[in-house]
N, C-alpha and C positions, 0 to 999 in steps of 0.2 A: 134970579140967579141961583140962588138957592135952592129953587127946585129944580134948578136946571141939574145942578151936580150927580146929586141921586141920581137922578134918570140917567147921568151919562154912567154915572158909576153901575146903574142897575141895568143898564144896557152892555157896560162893560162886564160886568159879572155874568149874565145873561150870554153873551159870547165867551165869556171862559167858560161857562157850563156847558156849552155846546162845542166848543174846540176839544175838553178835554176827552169823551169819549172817541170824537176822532181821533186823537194822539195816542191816546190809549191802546186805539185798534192799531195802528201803523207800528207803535212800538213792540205789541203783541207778534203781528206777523214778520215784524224782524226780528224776533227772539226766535219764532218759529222756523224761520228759513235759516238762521244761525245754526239751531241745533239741527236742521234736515240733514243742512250743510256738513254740521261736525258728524252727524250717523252716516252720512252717505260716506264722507271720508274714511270713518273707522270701520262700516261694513264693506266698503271697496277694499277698503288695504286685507280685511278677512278672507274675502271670497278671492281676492288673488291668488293670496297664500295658500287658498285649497285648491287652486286651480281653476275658478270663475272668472277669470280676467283682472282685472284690474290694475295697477303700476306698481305694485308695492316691490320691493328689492327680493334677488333670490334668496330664498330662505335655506337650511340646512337640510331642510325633509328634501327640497328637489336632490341633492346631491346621489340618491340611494335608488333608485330610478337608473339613473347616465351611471350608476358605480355598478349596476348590475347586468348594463348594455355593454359596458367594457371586458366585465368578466365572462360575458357570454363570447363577445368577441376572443378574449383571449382562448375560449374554451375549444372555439369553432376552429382558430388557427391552429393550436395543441394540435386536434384530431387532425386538420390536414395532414402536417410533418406527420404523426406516426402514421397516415394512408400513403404519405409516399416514401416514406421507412418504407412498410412493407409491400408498395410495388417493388423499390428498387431489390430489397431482398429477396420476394420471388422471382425477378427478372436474372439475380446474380446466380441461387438455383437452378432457375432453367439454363442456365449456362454454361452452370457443373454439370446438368443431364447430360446435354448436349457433348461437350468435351467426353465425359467418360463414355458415352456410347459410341462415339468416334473411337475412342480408342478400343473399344472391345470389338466394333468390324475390322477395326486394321486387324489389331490381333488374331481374329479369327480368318482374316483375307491369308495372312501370315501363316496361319499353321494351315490352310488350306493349299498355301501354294508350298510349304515347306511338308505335307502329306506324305507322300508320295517317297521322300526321300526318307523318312522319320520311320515309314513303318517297313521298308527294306531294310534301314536299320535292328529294327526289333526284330525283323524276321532271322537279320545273321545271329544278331545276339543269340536268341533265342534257341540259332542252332547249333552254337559253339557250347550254350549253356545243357545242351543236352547230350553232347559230345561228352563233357566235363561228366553228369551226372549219370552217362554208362559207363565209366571209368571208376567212376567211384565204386560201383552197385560189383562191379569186375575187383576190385579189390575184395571191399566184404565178403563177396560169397570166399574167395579164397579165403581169407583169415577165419573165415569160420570152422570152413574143413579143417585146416590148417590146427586148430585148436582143439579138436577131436583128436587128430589121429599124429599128431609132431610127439616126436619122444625126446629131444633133445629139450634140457631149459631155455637155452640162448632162444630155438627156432619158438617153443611156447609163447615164449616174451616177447620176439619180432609180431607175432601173428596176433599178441592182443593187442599192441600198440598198433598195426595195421586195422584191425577192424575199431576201436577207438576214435583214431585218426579221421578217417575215411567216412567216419560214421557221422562226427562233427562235421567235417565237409561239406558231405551232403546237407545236414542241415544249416548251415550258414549259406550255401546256395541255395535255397528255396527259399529260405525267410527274402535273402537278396530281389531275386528274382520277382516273390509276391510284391517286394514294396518299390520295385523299376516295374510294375505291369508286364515283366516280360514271360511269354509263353514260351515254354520249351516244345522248340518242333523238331521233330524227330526226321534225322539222315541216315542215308546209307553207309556213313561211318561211325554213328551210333546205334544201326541194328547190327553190323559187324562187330560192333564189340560185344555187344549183347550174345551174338552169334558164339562170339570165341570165347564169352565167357561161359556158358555151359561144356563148349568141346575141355576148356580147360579144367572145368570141375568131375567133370567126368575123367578125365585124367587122372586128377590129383586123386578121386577115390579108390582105384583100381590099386593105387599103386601099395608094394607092399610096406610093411611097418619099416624095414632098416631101409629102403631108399626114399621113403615117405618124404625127409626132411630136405633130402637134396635135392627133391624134384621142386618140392615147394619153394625153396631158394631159389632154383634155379629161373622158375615159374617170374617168382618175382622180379628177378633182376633185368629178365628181357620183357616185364610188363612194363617198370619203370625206366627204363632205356628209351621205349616205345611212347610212354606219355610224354616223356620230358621234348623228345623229339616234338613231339605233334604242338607240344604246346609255345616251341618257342618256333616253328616253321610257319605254323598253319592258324592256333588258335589264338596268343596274344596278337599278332600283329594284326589281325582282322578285326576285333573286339570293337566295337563303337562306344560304347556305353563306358566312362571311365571308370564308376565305380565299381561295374564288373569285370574291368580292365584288372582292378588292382586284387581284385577275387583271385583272379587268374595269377597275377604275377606270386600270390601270398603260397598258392596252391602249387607252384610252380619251386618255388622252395622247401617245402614241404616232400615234395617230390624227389627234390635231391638230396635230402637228410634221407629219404626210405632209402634211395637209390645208393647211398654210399653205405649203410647200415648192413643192406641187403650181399651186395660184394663183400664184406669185410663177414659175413658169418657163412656165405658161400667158402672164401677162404679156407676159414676156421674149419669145418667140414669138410675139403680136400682135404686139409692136416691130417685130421683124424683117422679120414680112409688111408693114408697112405703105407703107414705101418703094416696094415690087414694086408695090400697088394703086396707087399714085398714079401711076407709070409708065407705068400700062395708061391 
């Protein structure tokens, strides 16, 4: 019995020696698979995070990605609105084109068919205004003779206030006239004056030193008789043009300060002669 024990014990022992490297090995490869296990977990949860797959939770880094697809989004819609800003503003442009070119055909349909009437006007204008400006030119040459050869003060001082007068006139009708585009077209009641006014100059020279004064009065008062007539029969009421209307009307007063001027120094000169007749 006694040697039974040993042998069971050294048989026992003999199976622990040989269990233990097997337990050994089984604990080894589950230490091994443990830690495969804990790396496969900890390099899963890594390569997720870089974007290899794996489960791991979103991280902060994804958020900069989807933050920059947003703001491209918002960038893309920006640029839409101001592309259709400015269709709509080129559309609202061609719209102002449109309108004003309409109106610059009507306009010009307008003076097209308003033609016609516009420049019959310019034509009267133009012919009263040359009426007016042989009247004038029939003054001056008188006040200039006039101022040669007048011996009395009064008749001197009529005839430079006449060419003065007369003289502005004419230029205040031409400036007028250049800035209304109207041309002075020449009538046969402006070469008649032109006409008479040479027969009249040639008169006034002939004539001698003592009746010099009376002629030239006399001259004058049936020149300005003569305008005043024409201008309130024939040339205000025709006038089209209003600003040359009031040419007229200013010249037309004018008219009648020479025209009573002229009478009253006529007068004064019958005065004078009458003594000398009664002596004869």
């Amino acid at each position: 019995m006694t040697r039974g024990r040993p042998w069971i014990l050294r048989e026992a022992h003999r199976g622990k020696q040989g269990r233990e490297p097997t337990m050994m090995r089984h604990h080894f490869k589950h230490r091994v698979a443990v830690i495969a296990a804990l790396a496969a977990s900890v390099f899963g949860s890594a390569a997720h995070a870089s974007g290899r797959g794996g489960y791991a939770q979103f991280s902060p880094q994804q958020s900069r990605p989807q933050q920059q697809v947003n703001l491209q989004q918002q960038v893309n819609l920006q640029q839409q609105v101001n592309l259709q800003q400015q269709v709509n503003l080129q559309q609202q442009v061609n719209l102002q084109q449109q309108v004003s070119q309409q109106q610059v055909s009507q306009q010009q349909v307008s003076q097209q068919q308003a033609s016609p009437k516009g420049v019959q006007a310019q034509v009267l204008d133009g012919a009263i205004a040359g009426v007016i400006s042989a009247s004038n030119q029939f003054e001056i040459v008188q006040a200039t003779i006039a101022r040669r050869q007048a011996r009395s003060r009064e008749v001197k001082d009529f005839a430079r206030e006449m060419l003065d007068s007369h003289s502005q006139s004419a230029r205040r009708l031409s400036a007028l006239l250049q800035r209304l585009r109207i041309k002075v077209q020449p009538t046969r009641v402006s070469s008649m004056l032109i006409g008479h006014s040479s027969v009249v100059a040639a008169y006034l020279r002939r004539q001698p030193a003592r009746k010099f004064d009376q002629a030239f009065i006399s001259a004058q008062v049936m020149t300005h008789r003569h305008t005043l007539r024409m201008l309130d029969e024939q040339l205000i009421p025709r006038v089209k043009d209003q600003a040359l209307k009031e040419e007229l009307q200013r010249i037309r007063g004018e008219v009648v300060s020479h025209l009573d001027c002229a009478q009253a120094i006529q007068a004064s000169l019958a005065k004078q002669q009458t003594p000398s007749h009664r002596g004869r």
